[in-house]
VOGU-3710 file (C-alpha; in Angstrom, 3 decimals, decimal comma):
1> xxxxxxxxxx> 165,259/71,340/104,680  163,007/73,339/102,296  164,013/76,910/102,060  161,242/79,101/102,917  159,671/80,868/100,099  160,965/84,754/100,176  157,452/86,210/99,431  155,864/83,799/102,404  153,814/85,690/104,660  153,312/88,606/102,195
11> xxxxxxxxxx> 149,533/88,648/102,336  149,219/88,308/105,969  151,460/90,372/106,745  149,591/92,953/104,448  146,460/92,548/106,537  148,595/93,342/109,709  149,742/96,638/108,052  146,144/97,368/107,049  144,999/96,860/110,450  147,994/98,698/112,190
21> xxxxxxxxxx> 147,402/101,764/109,885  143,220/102,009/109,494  142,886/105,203/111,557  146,376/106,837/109,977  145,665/106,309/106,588  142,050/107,153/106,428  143,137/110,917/107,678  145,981/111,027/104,704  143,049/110,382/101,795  140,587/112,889/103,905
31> xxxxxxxxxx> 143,481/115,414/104,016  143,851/115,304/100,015  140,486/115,457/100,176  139,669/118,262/102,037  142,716/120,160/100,483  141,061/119,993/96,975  137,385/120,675/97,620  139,027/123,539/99,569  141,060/125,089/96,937  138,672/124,227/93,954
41> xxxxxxxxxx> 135,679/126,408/95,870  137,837/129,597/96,741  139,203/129,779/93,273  135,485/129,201/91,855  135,051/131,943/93,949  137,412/134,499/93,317  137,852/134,415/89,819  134,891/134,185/88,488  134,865/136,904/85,544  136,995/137,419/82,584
51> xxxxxxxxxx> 138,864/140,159/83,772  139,657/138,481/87,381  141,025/135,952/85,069  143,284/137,655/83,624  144,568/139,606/85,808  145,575/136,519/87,579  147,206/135,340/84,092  149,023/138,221/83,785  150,192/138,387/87,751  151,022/134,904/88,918
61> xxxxxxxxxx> 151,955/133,840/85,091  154,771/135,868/85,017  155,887/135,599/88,622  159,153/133,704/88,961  158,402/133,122/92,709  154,767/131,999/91,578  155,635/129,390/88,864  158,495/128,105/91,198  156,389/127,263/93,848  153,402/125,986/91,598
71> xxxxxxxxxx> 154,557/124,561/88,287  154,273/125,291/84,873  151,648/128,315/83,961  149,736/126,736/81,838  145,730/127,100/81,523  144,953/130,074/83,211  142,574/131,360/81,181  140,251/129,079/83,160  139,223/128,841/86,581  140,231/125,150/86,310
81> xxxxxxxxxx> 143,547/125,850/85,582  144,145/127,925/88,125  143,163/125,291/90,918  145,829/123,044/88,894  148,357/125,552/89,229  147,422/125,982/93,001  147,172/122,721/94,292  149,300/120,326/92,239  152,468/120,897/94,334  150,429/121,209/98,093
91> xxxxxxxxxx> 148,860/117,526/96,987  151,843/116,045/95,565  153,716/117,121/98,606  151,158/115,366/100,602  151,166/112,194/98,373  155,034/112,139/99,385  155,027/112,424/102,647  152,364/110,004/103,089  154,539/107,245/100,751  157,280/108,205/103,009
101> xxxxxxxxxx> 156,289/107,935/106,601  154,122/104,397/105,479  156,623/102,386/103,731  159,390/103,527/106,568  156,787/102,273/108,852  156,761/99,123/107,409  160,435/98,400/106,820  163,514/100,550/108,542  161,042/101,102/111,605  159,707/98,068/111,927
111> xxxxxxxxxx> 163,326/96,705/111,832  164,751/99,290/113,889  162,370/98,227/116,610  162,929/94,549/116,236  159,779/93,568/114,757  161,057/92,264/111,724  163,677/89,535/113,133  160,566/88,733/115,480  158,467/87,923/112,199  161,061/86,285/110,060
121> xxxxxxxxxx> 161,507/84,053/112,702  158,016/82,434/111,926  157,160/81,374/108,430  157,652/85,290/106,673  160,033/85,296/103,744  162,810/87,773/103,599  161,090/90,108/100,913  157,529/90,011/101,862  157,883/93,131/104,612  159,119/94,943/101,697
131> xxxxxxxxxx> 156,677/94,267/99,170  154,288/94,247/101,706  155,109/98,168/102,697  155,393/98,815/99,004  152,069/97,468/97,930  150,208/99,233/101,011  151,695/102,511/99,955  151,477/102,047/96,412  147,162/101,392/97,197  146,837/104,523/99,335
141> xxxxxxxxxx> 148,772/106,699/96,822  145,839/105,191/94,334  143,218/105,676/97,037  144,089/109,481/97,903  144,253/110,161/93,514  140,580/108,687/93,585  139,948/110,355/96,204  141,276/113,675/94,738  139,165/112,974/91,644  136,252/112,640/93,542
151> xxxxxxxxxx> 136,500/115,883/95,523  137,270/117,719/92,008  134,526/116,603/90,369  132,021/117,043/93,385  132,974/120,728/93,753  132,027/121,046/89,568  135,285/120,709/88,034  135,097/118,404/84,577  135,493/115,064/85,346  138,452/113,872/82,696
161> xxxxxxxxxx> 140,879/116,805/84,042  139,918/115,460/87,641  140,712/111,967/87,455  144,405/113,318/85,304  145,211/115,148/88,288  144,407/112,462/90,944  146,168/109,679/88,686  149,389/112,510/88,557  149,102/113,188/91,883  149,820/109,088/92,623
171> xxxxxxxxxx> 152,126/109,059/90,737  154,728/110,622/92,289  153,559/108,665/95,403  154,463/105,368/93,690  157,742/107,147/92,639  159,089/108,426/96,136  157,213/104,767/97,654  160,107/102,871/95,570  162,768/105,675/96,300  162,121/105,505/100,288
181> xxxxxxxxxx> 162,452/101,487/99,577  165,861/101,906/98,292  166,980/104,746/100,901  165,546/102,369/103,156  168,243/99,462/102,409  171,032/102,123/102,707  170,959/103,391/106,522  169,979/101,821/109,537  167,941/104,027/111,287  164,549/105,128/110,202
191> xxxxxxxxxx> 165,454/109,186/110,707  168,307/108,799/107,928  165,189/107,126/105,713  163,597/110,257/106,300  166,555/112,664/105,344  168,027/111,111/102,137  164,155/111,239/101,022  163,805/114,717/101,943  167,109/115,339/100,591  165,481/113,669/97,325
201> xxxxxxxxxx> 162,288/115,634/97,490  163,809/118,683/97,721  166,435/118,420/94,646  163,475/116,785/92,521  161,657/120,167/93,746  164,187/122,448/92,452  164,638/120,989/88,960  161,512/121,577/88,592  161,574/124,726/89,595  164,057/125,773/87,584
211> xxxxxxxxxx> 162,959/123,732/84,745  159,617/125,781/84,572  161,050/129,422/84,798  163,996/129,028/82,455  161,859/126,920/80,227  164,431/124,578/80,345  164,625/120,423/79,947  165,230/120,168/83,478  162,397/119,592/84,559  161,700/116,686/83,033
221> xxxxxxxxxx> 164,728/115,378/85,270  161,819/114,922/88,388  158,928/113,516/88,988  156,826/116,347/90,087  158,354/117,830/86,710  156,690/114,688/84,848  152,941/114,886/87,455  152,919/118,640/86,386  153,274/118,095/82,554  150,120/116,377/82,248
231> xxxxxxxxxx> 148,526/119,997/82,554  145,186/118,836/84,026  142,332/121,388/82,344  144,356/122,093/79,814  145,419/120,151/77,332  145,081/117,012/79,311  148,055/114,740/78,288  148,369/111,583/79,668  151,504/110,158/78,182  153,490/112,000/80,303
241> xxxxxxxxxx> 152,614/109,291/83,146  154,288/106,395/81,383  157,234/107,495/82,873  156,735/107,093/86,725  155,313/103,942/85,993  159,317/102,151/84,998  160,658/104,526/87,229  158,841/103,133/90,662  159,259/99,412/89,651  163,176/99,822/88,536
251> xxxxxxxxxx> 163,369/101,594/92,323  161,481/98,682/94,117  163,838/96,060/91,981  166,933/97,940/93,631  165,260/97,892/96,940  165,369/94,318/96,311  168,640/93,579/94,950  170,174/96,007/98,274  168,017/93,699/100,593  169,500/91,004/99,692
261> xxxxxxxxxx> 173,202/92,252/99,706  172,496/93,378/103,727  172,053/91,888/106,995  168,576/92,102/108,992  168,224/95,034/110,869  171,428/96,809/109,546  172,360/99,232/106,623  174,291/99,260/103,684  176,039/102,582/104,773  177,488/101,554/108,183
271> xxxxxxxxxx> 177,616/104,877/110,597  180,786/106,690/111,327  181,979/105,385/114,813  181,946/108,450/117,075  184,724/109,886/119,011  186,432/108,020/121,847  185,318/111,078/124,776  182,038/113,007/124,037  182,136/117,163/123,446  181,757/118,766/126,947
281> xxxxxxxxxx> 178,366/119,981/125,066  176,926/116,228/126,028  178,222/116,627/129,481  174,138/117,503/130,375  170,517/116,359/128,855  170,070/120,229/127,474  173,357/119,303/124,928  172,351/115,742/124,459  168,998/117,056/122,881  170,051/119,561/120,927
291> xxxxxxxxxx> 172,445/116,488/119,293  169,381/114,781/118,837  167,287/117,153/117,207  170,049/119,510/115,406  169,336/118,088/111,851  165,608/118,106/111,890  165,649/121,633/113,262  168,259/122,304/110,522  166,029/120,976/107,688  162,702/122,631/108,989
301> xxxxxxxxxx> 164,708/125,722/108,865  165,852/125,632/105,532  161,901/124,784/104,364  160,616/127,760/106,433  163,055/129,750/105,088  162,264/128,889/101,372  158,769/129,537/102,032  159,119/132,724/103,757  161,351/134,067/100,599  158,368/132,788/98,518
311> xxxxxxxxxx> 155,474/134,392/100,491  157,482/137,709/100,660  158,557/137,403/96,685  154,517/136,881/95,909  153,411/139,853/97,698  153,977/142,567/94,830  151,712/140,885/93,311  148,703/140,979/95,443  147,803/144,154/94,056  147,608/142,995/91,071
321> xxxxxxxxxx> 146,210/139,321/91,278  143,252/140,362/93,925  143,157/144,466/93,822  139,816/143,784/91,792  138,518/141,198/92,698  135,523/141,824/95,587  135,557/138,234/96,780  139,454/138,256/97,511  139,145/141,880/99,404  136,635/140,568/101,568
331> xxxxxxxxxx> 138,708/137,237/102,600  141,809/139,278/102,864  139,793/141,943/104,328  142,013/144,821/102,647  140,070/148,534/101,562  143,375/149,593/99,841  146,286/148,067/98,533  148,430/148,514/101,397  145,903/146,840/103,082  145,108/144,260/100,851
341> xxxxxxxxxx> 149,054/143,170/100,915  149,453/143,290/104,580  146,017/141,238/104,950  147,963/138,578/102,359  151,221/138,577/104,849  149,218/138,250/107,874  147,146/134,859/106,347  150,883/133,632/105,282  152,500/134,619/108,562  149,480/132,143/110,228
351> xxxxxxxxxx> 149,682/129,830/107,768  153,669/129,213/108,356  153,088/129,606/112,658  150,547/126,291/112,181  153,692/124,517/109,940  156,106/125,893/113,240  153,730/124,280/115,905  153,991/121,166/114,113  157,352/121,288/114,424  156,911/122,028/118,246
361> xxxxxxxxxx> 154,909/119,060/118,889  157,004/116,877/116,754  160,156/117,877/118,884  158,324/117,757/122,043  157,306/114,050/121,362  160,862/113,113/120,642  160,851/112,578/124,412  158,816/109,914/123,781  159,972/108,148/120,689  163,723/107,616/122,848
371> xxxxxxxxxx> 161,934/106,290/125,800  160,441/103,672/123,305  163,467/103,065/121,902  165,035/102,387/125,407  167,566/104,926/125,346  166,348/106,983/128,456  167,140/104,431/131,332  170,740/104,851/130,606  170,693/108,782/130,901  168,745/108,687/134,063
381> xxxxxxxxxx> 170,987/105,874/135,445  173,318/109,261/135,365  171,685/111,020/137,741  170,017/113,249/135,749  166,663/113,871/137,064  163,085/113,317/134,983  162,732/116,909/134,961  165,674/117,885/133,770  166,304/115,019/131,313  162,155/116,259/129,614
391> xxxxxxxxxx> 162,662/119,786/130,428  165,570/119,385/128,009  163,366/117,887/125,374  160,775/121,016/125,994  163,468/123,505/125,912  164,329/122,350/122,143  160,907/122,572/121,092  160,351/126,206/122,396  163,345/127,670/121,415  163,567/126,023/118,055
401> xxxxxxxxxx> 159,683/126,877/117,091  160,667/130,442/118,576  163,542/130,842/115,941  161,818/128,933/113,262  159,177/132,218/113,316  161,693/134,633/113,738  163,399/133,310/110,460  159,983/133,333/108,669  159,629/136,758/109,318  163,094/137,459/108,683
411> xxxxxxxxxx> 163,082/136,011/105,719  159,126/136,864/104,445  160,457/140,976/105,293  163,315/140,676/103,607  161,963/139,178/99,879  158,993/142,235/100,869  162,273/144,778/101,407  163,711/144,302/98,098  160,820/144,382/96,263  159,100/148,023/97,843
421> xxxxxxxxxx> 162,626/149,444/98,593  161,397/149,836/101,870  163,718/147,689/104,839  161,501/148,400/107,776  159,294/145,479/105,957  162,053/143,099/107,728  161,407/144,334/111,513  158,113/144,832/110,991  157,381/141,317/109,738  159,890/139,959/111,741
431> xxxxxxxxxx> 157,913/141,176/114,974  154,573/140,293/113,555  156,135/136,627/113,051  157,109/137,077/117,062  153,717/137,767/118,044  152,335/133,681/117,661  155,250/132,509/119,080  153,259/132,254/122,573  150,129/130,346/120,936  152,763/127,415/119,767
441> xxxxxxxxxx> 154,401/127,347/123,232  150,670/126,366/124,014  150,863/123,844/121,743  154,191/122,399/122,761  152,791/122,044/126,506  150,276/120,706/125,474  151,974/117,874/123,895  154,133/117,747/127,059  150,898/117,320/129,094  150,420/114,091/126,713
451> xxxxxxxxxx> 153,734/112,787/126,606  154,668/112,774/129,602  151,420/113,579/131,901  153,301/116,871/132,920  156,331/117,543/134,558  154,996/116,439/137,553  153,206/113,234/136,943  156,099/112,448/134,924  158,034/111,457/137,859  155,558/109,845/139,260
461> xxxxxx> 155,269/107,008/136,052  157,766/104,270/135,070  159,840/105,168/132,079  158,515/104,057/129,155  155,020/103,596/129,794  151,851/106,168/129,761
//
């Protein structure tokens, strides 16, 4: 017999991904989109004289907290510049997450779920879901760059700096595409995907980060250090991008090589068999979900934290960045610079509650991802009621969004605290932060309504079906 080629099936099964994905992707490349237009009018906006300009310079350029969060201060002397100090690391950010959730899609998921032994088992090679992932990541990573170009140029921005930052901004996409392949070969289970290339994200993140305020080498170490170099605006050097280019095709030839040193369906890193009587914390649903979703409320609590320390660290500088500058007092709405800095906490405090009832939905839906993965039927086979076993589910998601904002404010107050001298900052932003904790609950029953049609026309459903 023959053997079946192992890229057989690759171009079909490209189409399938194509067609599984139009409605997700689309809203990835409109996000990018929409995130630079945004950014490039506000700052084209704001600073639009020479002394707006450098008061920026002279604020955010010297700013530890500023040029860890944003990247290298270079360029500032234009208003160009400071949308590519702004919104590299929001789009790049994007970029990954995008490369992440579509190539885990495609491979661990798919697998997880059984779709892939379903496949193979018709004339599909044993590489071709892989390259097939890679390749449809790899194209929207170079869709959302042209698309970033385009929005930068439309909004007036020059046109070679535009299409430098969109081809950076891919970059790093192609990057963390071949990383999640590898990470992908290494676990069985699409959620451990997800935290080794978070876990990867974050430590390329903080090279960089340190890299760029000690003026260090480190930085070249990551590949948001190597997106950032190319100083879009600036001095507009492209030869920093022949390095993510080797990088993301060495990663996708160790996807490879893992793949075929694996079973279908399994990982390379087998899971630690569990104990031989559960914790009496599993004894009921409310313990079995907080198993469930420990790490990812974990890791969204280390990220809000981060950011809260950030947002709090920038806000001495307020004064100084926007004190002048008419256009900025009017957004923030501050008369004074008391004012002016509590405005700026207030937009971040919103900003971070939108990230927290993201989180709430995400948790709440959880319900619905281990009904699809079968895992319910055996819990209710207990005994435990619908209510309780959902109501569980629900509880997770209020609580944790509810401590998620307490720690932003915590953690916002506290940078604020050590930079006026002044601790009430901590309880007062810490019961500002409390304050939208009622609007996500909204949120999170509102995903409950779709999930499960409402506690009461849950139990009124078969598991597993809408």
């Amino acid at each position: 017999m023959t053997p079946r080629p192992t890229l057989a099936g690759t171009a079909a099964l490209l189409r399938f991904a194509l067609r599984r994905d139009r409605l997700r992707l689309p809203i990835w490349v409109l996000a990018g989109a929409a995130l630079m237009a945004i950014q490039s009018s506000s700052n084209q906006r704001f600073y639009r004289t020479p002394e707006s300009l450098a008061a920026y310079r002279a604020s955010a350029g010297s700013n530890a907290a500023s040029i860890a969060f944003s990247g290298p201060p270079v360029g500032l002397d234009r208003v160009a510049g400071t949308i590519a100090f702004e919104i590299s690391s929001p789009l790049v950010l994007l970029t990954v997450l995008m490369a992440m959730f579509t190539t885990v899609r495609h491979t661990r998921a798919d697998e997880e779920a059984g779709r892939t032994e379903l496949l193979r088992s018709a004339q599909l090679g044993r590489h071709a879901p892989l390259l097939a992932a890679v390749v449809l990541s790899g194209m929207t990573c170079a869709v959302l760059g042209l698309a970033i170009t385009a929005a930068a140029a439309a909004s007036g921005l020059p046109l070679p700096g535009a299409l430098l930052l969109g081809t950076a901004t891919a970059s790093v996409g192609w990057v963390f595409t071949g990383a999640t392949a590898v990470c992908a070969q290494l676990t069985g289970v699409a959620r451990g995907v997800y935290g080794l290339v978070g876990g990867l994200l974050g430590i390329a993140f903080v090279l960089r980060a340190v890299g760029d305020i000690t003026g260090s080498e480190l930085s070249w170490l990551s590949p948001i250090g190597w997106a950032q170099a190319t100083h879009p605006w600036s001095d507009d050097r492209w030869w920093p991008l022949l390095l993510p280019l080797p990088v993301a095709a060495g990663l996708l030839l160790l996807a490879r090589g893992l793949l075929d040193h694996r079973d279908s369906g399994a990982g390379l890193l087998q899971p630690r068999p569990g104990a031989a009587t559960a914790s009496p914390g599993l004894a009921g649903p409310l313990g079995l979900a907080w198993r469930l979703q420990r790490g990812t409320l974990l890791a969204w609590g280390i990220g809000i934290g981060l950011l809260g320390f950030v947002y709090g660290g920038l806000a001495e500088s307020v004064e100084t960045l926007l004190g002048d500058n008419p256009d900025a007092q009017v957004f923030f709405r501050g008369d004074s610079a008391a004012g002016l800095i509590d405005s700026y906490l207030g937009v971040t405090l919103r900003i971070t509650a939108l990230m927290v009832a993201a989180y709430a939905v995400s948790a709440t839906c959880r319900a619905r991802s281990e009904e699809a993965a079968g895992r319910v039927e055996p819990v209710l086979a207990t005994g435990v009621s619908r209510w309780r076993w959902l109501g569980s589910h629900l509880v997770m998601a209020l609580a944790g969004s509810a401590a998620l904002l307490v720690l932003d404010g915590l953690t916002t107050g506290t940078a604020r605290a050590l930079a006026s001298g002044d601790a009430v900052d901590v309880l007062r932003l810490g019961g500002a932060a409390v304050g939208y904790v009622p609007a996500v609950w909204v949120l999170a029953g509102v995903a409950v309504l779709l999930v499960g049609g409402g506690l009461i026309a849950f139990r009124r459903r078969d598991v597993t079906t809408a």
